[in-house]
mmCIF file of the N, C-alpha and C atoms, coordinates in Angstrom:
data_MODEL
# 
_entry.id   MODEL 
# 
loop_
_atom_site.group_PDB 
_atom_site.id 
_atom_site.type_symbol 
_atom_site.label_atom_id 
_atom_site.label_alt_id 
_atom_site.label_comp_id 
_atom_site.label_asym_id 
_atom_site.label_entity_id 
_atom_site.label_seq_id 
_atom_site.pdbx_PDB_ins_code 
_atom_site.Cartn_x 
_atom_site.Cartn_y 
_atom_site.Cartn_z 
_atom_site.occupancy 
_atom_site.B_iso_or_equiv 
_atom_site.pdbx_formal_charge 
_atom_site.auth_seq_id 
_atom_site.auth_comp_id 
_atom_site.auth_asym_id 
_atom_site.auth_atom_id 
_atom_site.pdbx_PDB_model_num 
ATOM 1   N N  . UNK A 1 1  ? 0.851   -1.181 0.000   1.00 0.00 ? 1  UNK A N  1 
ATOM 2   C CA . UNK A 1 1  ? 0.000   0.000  0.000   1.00 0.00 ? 1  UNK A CA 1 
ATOM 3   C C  . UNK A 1 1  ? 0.895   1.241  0.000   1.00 0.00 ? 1  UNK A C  1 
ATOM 4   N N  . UNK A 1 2  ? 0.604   2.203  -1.019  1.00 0.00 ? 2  UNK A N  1 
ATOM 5   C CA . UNK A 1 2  ? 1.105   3.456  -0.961  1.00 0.00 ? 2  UNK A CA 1 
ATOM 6   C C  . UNK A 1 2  ? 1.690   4.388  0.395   1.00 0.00 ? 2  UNK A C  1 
ATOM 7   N N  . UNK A 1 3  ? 1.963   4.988  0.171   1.00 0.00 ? 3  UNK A N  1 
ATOM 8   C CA . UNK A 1 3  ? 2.749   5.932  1.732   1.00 0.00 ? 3  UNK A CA 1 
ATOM 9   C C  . UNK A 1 3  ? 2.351   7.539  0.572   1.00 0.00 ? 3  UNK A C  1 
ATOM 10  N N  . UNK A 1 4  ? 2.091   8.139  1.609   1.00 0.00 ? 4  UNK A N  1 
ATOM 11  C CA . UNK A 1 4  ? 2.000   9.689  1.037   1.00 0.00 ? 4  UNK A CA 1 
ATOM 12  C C  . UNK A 1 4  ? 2.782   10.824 2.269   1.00 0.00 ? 4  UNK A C  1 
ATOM 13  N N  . UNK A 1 5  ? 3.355   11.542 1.516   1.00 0.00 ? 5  UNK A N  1 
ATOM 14  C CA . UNK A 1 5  ? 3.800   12.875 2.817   1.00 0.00 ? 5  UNK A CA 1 
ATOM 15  C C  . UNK A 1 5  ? 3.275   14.081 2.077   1.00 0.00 ? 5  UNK A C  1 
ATOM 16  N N  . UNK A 1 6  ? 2.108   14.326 2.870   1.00 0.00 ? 6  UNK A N  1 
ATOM 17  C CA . UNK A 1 6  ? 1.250   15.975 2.979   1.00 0.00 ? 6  UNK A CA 1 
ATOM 18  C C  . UNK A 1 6  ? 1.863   17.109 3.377   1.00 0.00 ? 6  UNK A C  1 
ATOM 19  N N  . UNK A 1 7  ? 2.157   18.056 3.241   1.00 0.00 ? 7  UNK A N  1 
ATOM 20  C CA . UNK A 1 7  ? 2.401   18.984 4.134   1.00 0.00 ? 7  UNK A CA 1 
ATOM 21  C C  . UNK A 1 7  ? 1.744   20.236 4.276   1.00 0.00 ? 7  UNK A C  1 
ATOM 22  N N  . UNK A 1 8  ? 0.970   20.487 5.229   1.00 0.00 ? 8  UNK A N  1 
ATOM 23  C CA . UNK A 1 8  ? -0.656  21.502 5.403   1.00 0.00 ? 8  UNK A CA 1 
ATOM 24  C C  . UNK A 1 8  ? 0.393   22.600 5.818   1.00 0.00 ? 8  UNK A C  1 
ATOM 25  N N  . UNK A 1 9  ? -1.115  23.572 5.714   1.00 0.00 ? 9  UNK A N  1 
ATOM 26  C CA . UNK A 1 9  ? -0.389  25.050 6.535   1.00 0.00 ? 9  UNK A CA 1 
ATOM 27  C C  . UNK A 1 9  ? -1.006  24.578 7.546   1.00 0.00 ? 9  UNK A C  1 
ATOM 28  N N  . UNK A 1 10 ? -0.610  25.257 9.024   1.00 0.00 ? 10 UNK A N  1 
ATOM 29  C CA . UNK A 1 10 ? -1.542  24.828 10.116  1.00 0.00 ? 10 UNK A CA 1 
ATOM 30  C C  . UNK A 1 10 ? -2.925  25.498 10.202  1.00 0.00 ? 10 UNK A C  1 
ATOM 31  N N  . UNK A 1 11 ? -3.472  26.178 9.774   1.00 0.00 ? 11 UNK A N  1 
ATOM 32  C CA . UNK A 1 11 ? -4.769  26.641 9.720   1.00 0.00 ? 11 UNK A CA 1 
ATOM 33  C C  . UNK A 1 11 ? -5.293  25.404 9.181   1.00 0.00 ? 11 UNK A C  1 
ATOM 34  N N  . UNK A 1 12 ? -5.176  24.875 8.095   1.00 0.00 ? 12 UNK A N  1 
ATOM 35  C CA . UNK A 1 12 ? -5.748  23.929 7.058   1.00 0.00 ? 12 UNK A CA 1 
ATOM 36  C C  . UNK A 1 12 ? -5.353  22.557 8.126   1.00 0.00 ? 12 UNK A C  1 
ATOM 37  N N  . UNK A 1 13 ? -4.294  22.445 8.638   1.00 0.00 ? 13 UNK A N  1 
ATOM 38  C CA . UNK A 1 13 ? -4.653  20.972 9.345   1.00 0.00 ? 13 UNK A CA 1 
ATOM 39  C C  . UNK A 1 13 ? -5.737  21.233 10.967  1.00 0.00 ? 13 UNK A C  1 
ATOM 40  N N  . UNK A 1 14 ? -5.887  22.230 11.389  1.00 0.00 ? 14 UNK A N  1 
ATOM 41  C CA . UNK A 1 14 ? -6.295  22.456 12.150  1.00 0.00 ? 14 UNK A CA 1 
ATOM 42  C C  . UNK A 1 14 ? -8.004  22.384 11.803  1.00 0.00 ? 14 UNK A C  1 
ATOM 43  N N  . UNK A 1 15 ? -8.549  22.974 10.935  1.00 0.00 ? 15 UNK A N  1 
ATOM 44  C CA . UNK A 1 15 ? -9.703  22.521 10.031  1.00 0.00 ? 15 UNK A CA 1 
ATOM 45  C C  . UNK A 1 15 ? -10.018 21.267 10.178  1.00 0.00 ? 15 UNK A C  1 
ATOM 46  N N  . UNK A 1 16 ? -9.166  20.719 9.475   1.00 0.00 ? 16 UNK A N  1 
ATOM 47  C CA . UNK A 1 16 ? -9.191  19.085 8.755   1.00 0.00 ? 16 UNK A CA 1 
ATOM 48  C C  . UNK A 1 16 ? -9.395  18.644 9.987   1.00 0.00 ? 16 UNK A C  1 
ATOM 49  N N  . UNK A 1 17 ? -8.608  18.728 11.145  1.00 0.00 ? 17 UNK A N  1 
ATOM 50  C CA . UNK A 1 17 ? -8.865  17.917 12.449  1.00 0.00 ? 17 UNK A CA 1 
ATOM 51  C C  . UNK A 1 17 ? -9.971  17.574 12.863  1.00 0.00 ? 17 UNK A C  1 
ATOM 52  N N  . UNK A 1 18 ? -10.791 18.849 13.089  1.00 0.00 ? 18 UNK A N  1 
ATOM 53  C CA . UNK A 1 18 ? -12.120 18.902 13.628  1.00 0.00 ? 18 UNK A CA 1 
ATOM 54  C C  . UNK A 1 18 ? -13.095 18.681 12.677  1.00 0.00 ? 18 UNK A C  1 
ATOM 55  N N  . UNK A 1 19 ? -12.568 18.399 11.131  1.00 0.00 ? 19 UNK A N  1 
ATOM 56  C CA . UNK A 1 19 ? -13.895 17.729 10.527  1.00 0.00 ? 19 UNK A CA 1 
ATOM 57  C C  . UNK A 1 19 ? -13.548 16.621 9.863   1.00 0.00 ? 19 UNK A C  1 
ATOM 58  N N  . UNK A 1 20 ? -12.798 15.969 10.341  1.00 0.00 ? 20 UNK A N  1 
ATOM 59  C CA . UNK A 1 20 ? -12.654 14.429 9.841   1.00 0.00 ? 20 UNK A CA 1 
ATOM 60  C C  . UNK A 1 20 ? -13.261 13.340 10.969  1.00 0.00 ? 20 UNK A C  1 
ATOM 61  N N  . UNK A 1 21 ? -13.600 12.122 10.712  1.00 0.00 ? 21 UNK A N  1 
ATOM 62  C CA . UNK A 1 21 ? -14.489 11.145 11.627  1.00 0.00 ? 21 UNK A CA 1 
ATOM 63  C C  . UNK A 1 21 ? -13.467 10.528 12.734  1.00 0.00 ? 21 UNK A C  1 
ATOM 64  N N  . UNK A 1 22 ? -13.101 10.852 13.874  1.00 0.00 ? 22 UNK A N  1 
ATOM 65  C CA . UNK A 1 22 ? -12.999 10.368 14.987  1.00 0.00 ? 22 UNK A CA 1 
ATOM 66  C C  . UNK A 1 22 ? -12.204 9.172  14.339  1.00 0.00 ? 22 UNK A C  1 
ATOM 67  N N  . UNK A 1 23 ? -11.277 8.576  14.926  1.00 0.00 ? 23 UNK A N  1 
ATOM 68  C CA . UNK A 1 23 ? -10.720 7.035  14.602  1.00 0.00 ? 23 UNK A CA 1 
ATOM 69  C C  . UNK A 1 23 ? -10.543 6.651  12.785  1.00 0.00 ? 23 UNK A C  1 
ATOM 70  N N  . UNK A 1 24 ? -10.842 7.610  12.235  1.00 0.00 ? 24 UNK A N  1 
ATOM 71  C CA . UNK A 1 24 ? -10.987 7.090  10.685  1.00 0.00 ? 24 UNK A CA 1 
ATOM 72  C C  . UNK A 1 24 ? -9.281  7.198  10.399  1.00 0.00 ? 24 UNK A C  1 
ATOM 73  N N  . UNK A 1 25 ? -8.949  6.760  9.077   1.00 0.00 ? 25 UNK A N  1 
ATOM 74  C CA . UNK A 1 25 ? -7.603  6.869  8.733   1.00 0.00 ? 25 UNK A CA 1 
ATOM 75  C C  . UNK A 1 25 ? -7.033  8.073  8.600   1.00 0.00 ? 25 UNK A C  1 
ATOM 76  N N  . UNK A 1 26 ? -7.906  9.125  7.865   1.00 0.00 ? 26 UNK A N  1 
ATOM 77  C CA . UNK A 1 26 ? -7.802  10.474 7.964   1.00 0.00 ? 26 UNK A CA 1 
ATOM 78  C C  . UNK A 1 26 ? -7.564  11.122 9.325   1.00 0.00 ? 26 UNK A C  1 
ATOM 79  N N  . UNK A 1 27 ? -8.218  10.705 10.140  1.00 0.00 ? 27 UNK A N  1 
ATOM 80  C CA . UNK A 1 27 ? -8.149  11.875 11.601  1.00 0.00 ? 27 UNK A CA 1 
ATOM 81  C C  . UNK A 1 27 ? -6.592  10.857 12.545  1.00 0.00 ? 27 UNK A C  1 
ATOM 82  N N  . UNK A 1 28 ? -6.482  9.658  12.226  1.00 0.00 ? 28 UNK A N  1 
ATOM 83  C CA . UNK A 1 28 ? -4.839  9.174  12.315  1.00 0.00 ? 28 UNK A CA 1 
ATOM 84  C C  . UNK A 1 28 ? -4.064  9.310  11.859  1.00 0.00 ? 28 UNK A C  1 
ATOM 85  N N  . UNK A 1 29 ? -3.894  9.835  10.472  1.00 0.00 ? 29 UNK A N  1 
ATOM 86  C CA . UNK A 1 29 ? -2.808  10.546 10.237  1.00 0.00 ? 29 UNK A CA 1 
ATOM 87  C C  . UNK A 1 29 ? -2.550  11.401 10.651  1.00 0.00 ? 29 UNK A C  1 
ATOM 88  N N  . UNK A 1 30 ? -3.550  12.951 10.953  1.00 0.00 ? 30 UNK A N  1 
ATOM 89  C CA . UNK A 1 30 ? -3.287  14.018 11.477  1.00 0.00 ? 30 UNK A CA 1 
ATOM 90  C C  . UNK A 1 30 ? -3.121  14.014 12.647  1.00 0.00 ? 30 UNK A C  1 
ATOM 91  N N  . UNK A 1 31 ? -3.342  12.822 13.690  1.00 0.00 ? 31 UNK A N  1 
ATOM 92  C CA . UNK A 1 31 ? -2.855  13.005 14.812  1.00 0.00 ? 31 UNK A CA 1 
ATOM 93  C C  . UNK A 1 31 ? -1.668  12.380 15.213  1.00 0.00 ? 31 UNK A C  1 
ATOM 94  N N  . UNK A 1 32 ? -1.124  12.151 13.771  1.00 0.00 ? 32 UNK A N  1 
ATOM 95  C CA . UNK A 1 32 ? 0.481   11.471 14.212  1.00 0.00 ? 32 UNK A CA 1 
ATOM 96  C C  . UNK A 1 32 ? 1.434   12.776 13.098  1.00 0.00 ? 32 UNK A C  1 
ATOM 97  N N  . UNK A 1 33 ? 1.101   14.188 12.946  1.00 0.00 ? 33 UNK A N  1 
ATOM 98  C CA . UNK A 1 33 ? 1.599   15.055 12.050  1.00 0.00 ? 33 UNK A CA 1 
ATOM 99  C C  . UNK A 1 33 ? 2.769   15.280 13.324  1.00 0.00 ? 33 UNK A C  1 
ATOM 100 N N  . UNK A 1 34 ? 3.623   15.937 12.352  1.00 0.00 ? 34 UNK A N  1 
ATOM 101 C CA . UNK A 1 34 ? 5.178   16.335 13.064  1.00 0.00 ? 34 UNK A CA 1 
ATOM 102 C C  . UNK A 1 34 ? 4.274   17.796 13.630  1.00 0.00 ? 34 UNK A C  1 
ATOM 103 N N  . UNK A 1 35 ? 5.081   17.953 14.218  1.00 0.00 ? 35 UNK A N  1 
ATOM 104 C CA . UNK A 1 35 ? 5.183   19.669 15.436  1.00 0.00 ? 35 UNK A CA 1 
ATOM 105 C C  . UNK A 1 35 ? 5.118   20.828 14.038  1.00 0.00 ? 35 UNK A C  1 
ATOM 106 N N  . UNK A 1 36 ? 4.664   21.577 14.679  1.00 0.00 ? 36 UNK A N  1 
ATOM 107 C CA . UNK A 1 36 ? 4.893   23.004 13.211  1.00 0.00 ? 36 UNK A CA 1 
ATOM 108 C C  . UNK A 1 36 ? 5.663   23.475 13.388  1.00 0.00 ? 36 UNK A C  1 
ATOM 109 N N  . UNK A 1 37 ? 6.162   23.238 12.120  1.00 0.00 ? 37 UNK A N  1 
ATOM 110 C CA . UNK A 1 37 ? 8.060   24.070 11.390  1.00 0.00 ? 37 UNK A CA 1 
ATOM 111 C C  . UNK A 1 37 ? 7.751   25.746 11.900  1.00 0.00 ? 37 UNK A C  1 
ATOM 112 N N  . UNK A 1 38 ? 8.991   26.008 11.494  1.00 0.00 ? 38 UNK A N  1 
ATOM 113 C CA . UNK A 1 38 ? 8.803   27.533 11.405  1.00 0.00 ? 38 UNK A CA 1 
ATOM 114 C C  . UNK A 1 38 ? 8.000   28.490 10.960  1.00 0.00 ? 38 UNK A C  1 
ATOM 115 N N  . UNK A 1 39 ? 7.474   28.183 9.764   1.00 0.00 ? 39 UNK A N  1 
ATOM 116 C CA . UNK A 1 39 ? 6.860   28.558 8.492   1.00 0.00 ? 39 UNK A CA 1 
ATOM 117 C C  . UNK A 1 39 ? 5.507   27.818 8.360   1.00 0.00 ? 39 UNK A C  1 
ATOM 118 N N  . UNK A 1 40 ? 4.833   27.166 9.850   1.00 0.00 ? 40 UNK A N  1 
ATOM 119 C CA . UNK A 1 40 ? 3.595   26.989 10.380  1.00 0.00 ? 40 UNK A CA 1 
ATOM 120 C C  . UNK A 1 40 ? 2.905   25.637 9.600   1.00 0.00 ? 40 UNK A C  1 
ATOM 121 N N  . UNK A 1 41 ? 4.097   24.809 9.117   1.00 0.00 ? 41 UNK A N  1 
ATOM 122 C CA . UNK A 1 41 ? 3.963   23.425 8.393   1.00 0.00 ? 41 UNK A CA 1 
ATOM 123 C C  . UNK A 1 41 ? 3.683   22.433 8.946   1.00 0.00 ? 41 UNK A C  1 
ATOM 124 N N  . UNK A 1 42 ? 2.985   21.508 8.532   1.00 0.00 ? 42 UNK A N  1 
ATOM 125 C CA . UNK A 1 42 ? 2.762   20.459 9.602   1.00 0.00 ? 42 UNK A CA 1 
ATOM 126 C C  . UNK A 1 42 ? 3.017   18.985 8.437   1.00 0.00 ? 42 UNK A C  1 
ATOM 127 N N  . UNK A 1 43 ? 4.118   18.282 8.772   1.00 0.00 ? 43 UNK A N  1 
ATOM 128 C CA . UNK A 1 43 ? 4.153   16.650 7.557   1.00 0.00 ? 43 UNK A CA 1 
ATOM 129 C C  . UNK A 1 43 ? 2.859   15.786 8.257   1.00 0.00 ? 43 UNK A C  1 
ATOM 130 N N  . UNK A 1 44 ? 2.529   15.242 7.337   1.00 0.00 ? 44 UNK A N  1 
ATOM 131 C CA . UNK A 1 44 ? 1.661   14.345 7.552   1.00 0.00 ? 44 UNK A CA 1 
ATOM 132 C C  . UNK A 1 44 ? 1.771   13.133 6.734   1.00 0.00 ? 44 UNK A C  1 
ATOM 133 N N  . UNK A 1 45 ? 2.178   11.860 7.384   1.00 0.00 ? 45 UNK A N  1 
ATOM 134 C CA . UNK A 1 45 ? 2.387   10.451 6.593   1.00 0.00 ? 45 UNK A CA 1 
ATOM 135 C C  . UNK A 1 45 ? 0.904   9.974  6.311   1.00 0.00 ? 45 UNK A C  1 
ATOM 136 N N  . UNK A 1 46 ? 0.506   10.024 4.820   1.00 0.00 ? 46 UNK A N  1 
ATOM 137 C CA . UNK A 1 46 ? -1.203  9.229  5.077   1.00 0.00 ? 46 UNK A CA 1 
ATOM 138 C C  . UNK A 1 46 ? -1.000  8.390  3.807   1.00 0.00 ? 46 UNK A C  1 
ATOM 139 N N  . UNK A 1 47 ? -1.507  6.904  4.251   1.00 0.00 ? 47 UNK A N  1 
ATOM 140 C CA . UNK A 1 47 ? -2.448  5.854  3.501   1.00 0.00 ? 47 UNK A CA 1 
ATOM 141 C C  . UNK A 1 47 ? -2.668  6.629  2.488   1.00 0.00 ? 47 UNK A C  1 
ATOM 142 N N  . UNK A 1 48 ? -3.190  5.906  1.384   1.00 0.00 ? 48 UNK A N  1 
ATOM 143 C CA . UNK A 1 48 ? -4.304  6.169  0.053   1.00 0.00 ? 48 UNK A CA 1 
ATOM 144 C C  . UNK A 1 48 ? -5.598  6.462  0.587   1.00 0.00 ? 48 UNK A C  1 
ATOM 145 N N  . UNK A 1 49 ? -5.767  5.505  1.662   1.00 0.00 ? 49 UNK A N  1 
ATOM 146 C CA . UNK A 1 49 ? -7.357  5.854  2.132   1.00 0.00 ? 49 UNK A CA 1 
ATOM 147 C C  . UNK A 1 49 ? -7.174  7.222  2.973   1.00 0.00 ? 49 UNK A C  1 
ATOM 148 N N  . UNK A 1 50 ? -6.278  7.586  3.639   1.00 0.00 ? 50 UNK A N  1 
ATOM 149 C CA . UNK A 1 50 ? -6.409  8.449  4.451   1.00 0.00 ? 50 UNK A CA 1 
ATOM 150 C C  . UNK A 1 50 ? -6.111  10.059 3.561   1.00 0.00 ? 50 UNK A C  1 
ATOM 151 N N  . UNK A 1 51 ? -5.706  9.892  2.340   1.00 0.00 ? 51 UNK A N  1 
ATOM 152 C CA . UNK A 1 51 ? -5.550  10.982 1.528   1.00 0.00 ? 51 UNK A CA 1 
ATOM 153 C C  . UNK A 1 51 ? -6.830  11.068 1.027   1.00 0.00 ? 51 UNK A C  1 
ATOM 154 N N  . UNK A 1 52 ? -7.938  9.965  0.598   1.00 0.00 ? 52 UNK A N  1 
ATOM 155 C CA . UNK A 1 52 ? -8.965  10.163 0.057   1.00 0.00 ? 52 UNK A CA 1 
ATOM 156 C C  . UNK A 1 52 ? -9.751  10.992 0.977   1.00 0.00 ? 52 UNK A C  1 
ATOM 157 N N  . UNK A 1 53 ? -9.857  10.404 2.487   1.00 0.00 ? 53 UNK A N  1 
ATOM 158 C CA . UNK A 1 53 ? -10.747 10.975 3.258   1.00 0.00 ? 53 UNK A CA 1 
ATOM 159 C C  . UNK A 1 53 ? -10.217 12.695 3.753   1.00 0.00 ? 53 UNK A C  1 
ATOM 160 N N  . UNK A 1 54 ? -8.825  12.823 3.553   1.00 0.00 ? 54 UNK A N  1 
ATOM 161 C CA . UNK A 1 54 ? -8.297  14.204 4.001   1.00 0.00 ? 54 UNK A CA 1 
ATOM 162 C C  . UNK A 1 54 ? -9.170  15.576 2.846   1.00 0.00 ? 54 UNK A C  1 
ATOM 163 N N  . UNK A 1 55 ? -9.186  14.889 1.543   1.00 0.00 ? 55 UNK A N  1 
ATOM 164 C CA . UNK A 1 55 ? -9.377  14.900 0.461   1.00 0.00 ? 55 UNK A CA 1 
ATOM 165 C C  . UNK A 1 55 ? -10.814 15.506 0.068   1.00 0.00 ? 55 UNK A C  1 
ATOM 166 N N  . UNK A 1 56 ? -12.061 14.504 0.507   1.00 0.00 ? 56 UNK A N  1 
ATOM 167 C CA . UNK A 1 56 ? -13.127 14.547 0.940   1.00 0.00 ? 56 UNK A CA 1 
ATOM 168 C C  . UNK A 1 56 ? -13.504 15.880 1.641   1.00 0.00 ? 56 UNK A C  1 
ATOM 169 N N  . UNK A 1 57 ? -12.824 15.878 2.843   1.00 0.00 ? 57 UNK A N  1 
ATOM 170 C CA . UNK A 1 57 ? -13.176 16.928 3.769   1.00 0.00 ? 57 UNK A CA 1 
ATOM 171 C C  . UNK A 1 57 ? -12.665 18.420 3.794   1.00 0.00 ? 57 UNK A C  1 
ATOM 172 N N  . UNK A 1 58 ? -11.712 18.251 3.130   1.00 0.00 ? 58 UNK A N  1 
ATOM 173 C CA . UNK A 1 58 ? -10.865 19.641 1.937   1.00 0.00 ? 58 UNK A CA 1 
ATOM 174 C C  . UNK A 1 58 ? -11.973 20.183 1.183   1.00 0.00 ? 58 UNK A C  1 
ATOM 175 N N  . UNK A 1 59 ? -13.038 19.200 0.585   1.00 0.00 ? 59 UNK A N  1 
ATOM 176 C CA . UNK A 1 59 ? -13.549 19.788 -0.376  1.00 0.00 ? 59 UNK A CA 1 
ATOM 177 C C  . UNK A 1 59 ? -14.712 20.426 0.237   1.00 0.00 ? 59 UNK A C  1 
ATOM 178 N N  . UNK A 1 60 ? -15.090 19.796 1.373   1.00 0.00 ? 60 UNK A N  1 
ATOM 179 C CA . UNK A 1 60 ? -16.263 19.737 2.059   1.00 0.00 ? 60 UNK A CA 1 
ATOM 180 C C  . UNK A 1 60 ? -16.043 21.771 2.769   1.00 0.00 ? 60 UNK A C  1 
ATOM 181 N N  . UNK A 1 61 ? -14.794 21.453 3.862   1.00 0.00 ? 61 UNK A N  1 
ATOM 182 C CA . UNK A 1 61 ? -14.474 22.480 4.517   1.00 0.00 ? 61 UNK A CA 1 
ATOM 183 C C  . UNK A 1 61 ? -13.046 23.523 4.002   1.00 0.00 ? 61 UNK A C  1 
ATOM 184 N N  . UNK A 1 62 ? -12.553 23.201 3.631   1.00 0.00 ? 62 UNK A N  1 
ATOM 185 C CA . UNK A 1 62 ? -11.237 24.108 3.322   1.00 0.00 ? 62 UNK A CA 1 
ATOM 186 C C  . UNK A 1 62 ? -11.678 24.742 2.088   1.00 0.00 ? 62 UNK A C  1 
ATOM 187 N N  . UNK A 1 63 ? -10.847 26.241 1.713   1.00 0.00 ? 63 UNK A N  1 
ATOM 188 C CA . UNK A 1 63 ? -10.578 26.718 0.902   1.00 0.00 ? 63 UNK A CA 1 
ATOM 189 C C  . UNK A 1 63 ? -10.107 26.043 -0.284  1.00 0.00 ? 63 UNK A C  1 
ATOM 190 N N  . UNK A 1 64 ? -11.152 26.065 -1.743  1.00 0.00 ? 64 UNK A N  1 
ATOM 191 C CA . UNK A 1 64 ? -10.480 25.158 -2.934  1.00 0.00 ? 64 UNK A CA 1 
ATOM 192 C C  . UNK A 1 64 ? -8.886  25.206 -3.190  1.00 0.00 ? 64 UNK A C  1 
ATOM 193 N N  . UNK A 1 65 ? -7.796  26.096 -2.862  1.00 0.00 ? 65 UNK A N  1 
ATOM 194 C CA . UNK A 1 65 ? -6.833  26.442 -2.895  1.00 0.00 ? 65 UNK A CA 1 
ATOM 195 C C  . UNK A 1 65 ? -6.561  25.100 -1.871  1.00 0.00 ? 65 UNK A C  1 
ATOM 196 N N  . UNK A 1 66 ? -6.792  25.103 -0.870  1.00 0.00 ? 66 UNK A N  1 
ATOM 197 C CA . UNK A 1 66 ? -6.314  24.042 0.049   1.00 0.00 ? 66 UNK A CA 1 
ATOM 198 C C  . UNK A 1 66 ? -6.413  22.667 -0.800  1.00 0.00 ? 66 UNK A C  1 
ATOM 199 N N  . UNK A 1 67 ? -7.812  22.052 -1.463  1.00 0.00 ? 67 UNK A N  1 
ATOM 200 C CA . UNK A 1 67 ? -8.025  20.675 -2.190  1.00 0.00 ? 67 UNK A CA 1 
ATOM 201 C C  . UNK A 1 67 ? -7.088  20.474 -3.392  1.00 0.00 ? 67 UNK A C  1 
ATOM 202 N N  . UNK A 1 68 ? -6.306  21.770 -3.656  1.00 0.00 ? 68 UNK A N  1 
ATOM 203 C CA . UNK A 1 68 ? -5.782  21.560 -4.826  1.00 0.00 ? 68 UNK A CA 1 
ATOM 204 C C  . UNK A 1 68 ? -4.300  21.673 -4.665  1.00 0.00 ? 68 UNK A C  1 
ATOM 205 N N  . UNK A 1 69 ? -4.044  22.202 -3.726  1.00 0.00 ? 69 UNK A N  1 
ATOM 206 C CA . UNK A 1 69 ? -2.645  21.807 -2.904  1.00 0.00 ? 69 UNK A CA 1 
ATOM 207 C C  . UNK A 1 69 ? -1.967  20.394 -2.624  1.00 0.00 ? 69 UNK A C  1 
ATOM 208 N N  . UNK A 1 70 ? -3.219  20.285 -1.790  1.00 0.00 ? 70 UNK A N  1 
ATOM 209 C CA . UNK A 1 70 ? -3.698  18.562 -1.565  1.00 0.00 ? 70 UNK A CA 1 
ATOM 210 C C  . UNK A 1 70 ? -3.486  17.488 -3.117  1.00 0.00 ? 70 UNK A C  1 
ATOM 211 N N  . UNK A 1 71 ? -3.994  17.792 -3.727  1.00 0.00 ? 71 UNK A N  1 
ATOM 212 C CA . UNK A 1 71 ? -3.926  17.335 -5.277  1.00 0.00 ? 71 UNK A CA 1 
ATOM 213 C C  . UNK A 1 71 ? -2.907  17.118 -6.023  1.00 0.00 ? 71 UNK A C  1 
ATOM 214 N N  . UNK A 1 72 ? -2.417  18.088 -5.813  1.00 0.00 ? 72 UNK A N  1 
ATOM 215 C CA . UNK A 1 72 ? -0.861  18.036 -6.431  1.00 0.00 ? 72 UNK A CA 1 
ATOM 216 C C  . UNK A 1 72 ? -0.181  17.987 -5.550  1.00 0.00 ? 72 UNK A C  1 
ATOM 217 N N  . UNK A 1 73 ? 0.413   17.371 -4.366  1.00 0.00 ? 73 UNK A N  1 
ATOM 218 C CA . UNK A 1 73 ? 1.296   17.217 -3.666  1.00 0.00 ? 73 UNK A CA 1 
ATOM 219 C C  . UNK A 1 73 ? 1.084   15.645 -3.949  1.00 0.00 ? 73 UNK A C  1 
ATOM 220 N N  . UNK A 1 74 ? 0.122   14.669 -3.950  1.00 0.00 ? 74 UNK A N  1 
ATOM 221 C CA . UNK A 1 74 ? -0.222  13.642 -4.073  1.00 0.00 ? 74 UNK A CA 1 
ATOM 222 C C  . UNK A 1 74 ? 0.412   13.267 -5.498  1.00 0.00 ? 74 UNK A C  1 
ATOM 223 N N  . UNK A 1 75 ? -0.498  14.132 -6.578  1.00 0.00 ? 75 UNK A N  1 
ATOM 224 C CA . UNK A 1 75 ? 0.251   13.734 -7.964  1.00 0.00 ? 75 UNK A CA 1 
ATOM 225 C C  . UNK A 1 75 ? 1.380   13.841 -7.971  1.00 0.00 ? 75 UNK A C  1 
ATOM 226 N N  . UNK A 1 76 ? 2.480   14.515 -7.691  1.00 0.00 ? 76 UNK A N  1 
ATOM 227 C CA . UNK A 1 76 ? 3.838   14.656 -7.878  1.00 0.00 ? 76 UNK A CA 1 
ATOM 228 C C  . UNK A 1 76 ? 4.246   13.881 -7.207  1.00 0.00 ? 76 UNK A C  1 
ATOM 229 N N  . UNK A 1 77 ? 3.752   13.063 -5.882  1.00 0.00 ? 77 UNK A N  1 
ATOM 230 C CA . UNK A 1 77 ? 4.202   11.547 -5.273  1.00 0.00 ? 77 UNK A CA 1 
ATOM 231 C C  . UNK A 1 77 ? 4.048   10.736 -6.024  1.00 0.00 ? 77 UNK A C  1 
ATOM 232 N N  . UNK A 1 78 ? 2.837   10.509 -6.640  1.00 0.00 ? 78 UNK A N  1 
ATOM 233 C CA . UNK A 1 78 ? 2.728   9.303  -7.975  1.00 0.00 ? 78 UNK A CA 1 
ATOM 234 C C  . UNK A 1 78 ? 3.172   9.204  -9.071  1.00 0.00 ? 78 UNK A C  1 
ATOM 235 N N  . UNK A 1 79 ? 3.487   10.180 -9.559  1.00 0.00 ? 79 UNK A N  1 
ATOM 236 C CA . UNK A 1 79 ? 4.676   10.435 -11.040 1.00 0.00 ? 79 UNK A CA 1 
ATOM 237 C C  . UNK A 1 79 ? 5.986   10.794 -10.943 1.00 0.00 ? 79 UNK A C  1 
ATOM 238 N N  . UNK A 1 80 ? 6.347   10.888 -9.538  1.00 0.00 ? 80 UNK A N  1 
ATOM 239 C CA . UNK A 1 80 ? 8.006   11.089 -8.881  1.00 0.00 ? 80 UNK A CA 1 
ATOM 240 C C  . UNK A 1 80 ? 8.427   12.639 -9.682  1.00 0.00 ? 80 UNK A C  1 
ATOM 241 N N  . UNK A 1 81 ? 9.583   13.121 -9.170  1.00 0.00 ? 81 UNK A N  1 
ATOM 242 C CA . UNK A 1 81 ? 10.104  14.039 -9.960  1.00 0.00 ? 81 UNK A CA 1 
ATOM 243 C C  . UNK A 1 81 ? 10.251  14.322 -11.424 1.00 0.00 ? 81 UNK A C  1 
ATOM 244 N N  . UNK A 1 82 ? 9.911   15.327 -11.883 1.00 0.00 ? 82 UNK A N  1 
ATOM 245 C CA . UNK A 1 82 ? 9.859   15.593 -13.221 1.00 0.00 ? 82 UNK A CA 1 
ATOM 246 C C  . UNK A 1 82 ? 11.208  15.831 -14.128 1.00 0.00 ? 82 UNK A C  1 
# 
């Protein structure tokens, strides 16, 4: 199974926290995110499933700028460096 590394602004993981489902793969990844960098970053290691559901709730609650961040940080994991 795939491995993904996210990296949110903290506003946007802070969002995502409070609207993803309790125990789901999504709300376990974000509660295993590194500490915020300097520059208010947060890594996040997620599953395929847990990118779908981060994904989901991006579209639901975050700024489209945020789902499409999300989007292409994913695609450029699946087609490696250009």
């Amino acid at each position: 199974m795939a491995s993904y590394v996210l990296v949110l602004k903290n506003d946007d993981y802070l969002i995502l926290l409070e609207n993803t489902a309790p125990a789901s793969d999504g709300h376990t990844a974000l509660l295993g995110a590194r500490n915020p960098t300097p520059s208010h970053n947060r890594g996040v290691i997620c599953s395929e499933k847990a990118v779908k559901e981060l994904l989901d709730a991006a579209q639901r609650v975050c700024h489209e700028a945020t789902t499409v961040e999300i989007s292409k940080q994913i695609q450029r994991q699946k087609t490696g460096p250009q």
